[in-house]
N, C-alpha and C positions, 0 to 999 in steps of 0.2 A: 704554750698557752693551754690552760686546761679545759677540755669540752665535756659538754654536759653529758653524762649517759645516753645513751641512744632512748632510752624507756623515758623520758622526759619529752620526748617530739611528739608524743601520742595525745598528753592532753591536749596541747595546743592545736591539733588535727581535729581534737574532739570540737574546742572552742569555737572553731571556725565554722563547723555543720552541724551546730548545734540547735536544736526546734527553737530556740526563741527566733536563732539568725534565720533561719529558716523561714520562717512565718514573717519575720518582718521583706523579706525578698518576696513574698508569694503576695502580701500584699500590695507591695510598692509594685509589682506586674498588675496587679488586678486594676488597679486606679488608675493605672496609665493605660489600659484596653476601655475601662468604663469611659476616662474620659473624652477618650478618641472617638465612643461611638454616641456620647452625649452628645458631643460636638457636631457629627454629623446628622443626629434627629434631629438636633436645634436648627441645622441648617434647610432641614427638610418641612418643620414644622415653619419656617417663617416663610419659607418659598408661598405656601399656602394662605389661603385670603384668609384671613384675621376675623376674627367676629365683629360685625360693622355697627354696634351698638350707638358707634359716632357718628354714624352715615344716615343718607336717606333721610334726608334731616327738611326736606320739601316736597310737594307734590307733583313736581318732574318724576318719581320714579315711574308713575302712572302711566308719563306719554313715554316712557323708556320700556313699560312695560307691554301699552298697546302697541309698539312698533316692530316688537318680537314676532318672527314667524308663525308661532303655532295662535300669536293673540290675532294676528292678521287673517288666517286661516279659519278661526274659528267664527270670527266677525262675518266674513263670507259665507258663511254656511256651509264649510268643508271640514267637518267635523274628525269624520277618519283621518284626514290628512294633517288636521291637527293636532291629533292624539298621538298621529305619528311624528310630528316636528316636535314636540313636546318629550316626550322619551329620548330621542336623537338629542336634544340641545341641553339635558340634563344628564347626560351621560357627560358628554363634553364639556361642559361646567358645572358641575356639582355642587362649588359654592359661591356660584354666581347669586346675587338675590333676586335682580330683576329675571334672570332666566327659572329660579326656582318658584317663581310668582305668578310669569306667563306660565307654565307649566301645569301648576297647581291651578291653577282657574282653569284651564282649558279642561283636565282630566278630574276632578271633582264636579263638573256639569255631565258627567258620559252616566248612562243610562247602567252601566256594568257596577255593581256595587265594588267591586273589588278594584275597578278601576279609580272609582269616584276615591274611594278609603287610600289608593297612592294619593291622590291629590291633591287630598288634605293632611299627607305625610308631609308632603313637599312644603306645601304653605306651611306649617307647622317648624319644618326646618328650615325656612325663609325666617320667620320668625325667631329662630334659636338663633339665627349669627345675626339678626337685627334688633333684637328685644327693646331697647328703650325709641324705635322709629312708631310714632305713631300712623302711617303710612301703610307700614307693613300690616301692624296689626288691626287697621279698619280693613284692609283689606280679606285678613282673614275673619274677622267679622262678618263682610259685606257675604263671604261663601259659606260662611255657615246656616247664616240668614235666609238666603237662597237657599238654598238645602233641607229649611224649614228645621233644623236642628238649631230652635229655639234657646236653650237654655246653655248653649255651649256659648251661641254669640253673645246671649247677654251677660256673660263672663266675662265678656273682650271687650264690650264696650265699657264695664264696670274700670274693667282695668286701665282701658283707655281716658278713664278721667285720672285716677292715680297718677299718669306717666307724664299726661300731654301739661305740658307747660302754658298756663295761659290759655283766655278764651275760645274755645272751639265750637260751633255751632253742630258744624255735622254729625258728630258723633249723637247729639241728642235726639235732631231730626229721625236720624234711621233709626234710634232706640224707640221714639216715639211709634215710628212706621210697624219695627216688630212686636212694641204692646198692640196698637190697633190689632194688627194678622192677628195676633193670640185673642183679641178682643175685651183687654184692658184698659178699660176705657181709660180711668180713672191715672191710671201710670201713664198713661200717653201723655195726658194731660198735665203731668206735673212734670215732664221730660222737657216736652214744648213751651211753661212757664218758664224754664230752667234759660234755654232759647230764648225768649222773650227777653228776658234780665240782659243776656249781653248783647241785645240790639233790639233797640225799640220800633224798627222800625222795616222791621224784616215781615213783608205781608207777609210769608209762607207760615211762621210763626202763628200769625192772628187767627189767618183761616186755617189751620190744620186744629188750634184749638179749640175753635168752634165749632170743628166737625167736631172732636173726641168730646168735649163738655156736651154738645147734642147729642151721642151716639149712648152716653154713660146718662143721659133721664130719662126718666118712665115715658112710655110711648102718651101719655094723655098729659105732656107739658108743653105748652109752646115753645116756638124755635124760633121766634123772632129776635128775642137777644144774639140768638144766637148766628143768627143770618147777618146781623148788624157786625158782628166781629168780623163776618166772612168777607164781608162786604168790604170792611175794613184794610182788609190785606190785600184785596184787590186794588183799592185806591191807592195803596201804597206802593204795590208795582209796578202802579201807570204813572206813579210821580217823576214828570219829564226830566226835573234834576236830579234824578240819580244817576249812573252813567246806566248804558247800557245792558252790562250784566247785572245791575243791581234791579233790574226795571223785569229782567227772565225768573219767568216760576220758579218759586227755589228749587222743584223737583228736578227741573233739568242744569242746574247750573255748573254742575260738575261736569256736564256733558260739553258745555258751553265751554269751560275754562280748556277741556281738552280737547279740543278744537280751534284755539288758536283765540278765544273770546268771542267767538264769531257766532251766531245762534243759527245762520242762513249754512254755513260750514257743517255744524252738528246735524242738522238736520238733515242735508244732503247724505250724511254716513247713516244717519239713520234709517234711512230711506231702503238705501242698497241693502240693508240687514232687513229690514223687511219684506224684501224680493226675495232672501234666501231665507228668510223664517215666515208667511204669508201668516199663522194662526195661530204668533205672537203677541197677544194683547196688550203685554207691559207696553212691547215696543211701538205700538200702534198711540197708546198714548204717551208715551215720550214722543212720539213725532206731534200728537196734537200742541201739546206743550208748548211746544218747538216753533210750531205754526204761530202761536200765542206770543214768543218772544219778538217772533219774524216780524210781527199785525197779519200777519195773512188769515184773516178771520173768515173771510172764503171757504177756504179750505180747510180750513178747520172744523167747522160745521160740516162739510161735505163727509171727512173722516170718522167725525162723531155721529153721522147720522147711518154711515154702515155698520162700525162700529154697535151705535145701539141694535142694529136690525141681526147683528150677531149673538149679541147677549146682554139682554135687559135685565139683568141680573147683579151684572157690575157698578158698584158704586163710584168706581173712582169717573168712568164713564159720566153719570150725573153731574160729579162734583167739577170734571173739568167743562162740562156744559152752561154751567151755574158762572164758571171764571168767565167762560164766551161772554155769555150773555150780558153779565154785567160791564163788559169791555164794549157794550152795542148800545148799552144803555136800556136795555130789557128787564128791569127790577123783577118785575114778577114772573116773569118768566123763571128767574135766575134763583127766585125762592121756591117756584116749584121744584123745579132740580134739584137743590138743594137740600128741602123734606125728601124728596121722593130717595135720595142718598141715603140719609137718616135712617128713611124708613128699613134700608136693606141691611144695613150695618147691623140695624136693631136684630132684623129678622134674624140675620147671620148668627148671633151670637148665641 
């Protein structure tokens, strides 16, 4: 049989380690290394909490969130100790949300700028893996506002109509609260109309407009119409047929729902926060409030009247004076209060 030249095996030696063949081998390695280690990020990336954009989708995160160590801590008045539960529980969950939210509240109220600036990192990236919860982002709202970084919250709450599906009251309520602080009259006023529209029958509505529409006239216009709305919203939260929470100043109703619906419960936590903060004033009238949902009218007056002897300067002091008095049936009493609110707001501005 005849065999081929020996010099004829060489191309075929060539053909076989030839660069195309070559290259198709280097790559068909590469794809099968990429895909081995695609594989295992994918597996790495899923092990990890998801962005919860579908989550948080009630106001349960809130008693999820007050229930957290550092939110427990800080309600106490153990501030350091909170700061320190706060750091520890964000290390170990990272993208927990309710942990990244008890966090961010506790260390965005600390007096340390640098500390406060993590805080609202953390809220912030609460808000990045929860973007469409309306929850999250009142909350980040509610610390910006606190914070007196005016213009960042009312970004949030802007957004917060955008997102929130369907009627929501509170977001306008606190928008309305941080025009007044800035002293807008006039934006309060059409926040709290806004309010009005989806419930006619919301006293906090009537009378907080009546403050702002008095607070936004010239100081030589009467304020009877405007005492008459006040008035108004008061008779609306003594309307016995509403239930119970519907019957508590809208100011503390939040406090009320996260408490079990209970206003005698809220008030009792309020209490012990004002043992470990004594020269709290928010929290002094949140508990008058409180007293107000209770009837313990008593003691509400007795609050209000240290209260005034601490700083006659306060109008909300006034204003909650004014709610007393008309609950006693004190008309004018309840309209002196009332001007004499007016009168400071005005001053303020």
């Amino acid at each position: 049989m005849p065999t081929a030249p020996s010099g004829e095996k060489e191309p075929l030696a060539k053909a076989f380690f030839s660069l195309p063949l070559l290259a198709v081998l280097v790559l068909g390695f590469l794809f099968w290394y990429t895909s081995i280690n695609i594989d295992r990020d994918l597996k790495t990336i899923v092990s990890r909490p998801q962005p919860a954009s579908e989550l948080y989708t009630t106001d349960q995160i809130f008693a999820d969130v007050a229930a957290l160590p550092p939110s427990q801590l800080q309600a106490e008045g153990k501030r350091k100790e909170a700061a320190e539960a706060a750091t520890t529980m964000v290390t170990e969950h990272p993208y927990d949300v309710p942990s990244l939210m008890a966090a961010g509240n506790v260390l965005c109220q600390n007096p340390d700028k640098s500390v406060a600036a993590e805080g609202f990192r953390l809220l912030r990236r609460s808000l990045y893996l929860a973007p469409q919860s309306r929850w999250v982002r009142i909350n980040l709202a509610r610390q910006l506002n606190a914070a007196k970084r005016y213009e960042e919250a009312e970004s949030q709450y802007v957004i917060l109509f955008e997102v929130a599906t369907g009627a929501w009251l509170q977001p306008h309520y606190e928008l309305a609260q941080l025009y007044m602080d800035e002293k807008q009259f006039d934006k309060a006023a059409e926040q709290l109309h806004y309010a009005l529209q989806i419930d006619t029958k919301r006293g906090m509505s009537y009378r907080q407009i009546a403050v702002a529409t008095a607070a936004s006239a010239s100081a030589d216009q009467q304020d009877s119409d405007s005492f008459d709305e006040f008035k108004k919203g008061v008779v609306f939260e003594q309307n016995v047929e509403r239930g119970p929470l519907q019957r508590c100043p809208g100011e503390v109703e939040a406090l009320v729902v996260l408490n079990d619906k209970d206003p005698a419960k809220a008030l009792a936590k309020v209490q012990d926060q004002i043992k470990a903060s004594p020269d709290d004033g928010d929290l002094q009238i949140e508990a008058v409030q409180l007293m107000l949902a209770c009837n313990k009218l008593d003691d509400a007056k007795t609050a209000l009247d240290n209260l005034e002897k601490n700083d006659k300067d306060d109008p909300d002091v006034y204003l909650t004076r004014a709610q007393l008095l008309l609950m006693q049936n004190n008309e004018t009493g309840a309209k002196a209060a009332f001007n004499q609110a007016i009168k400071l707001l005005r001053e303020g501005s």
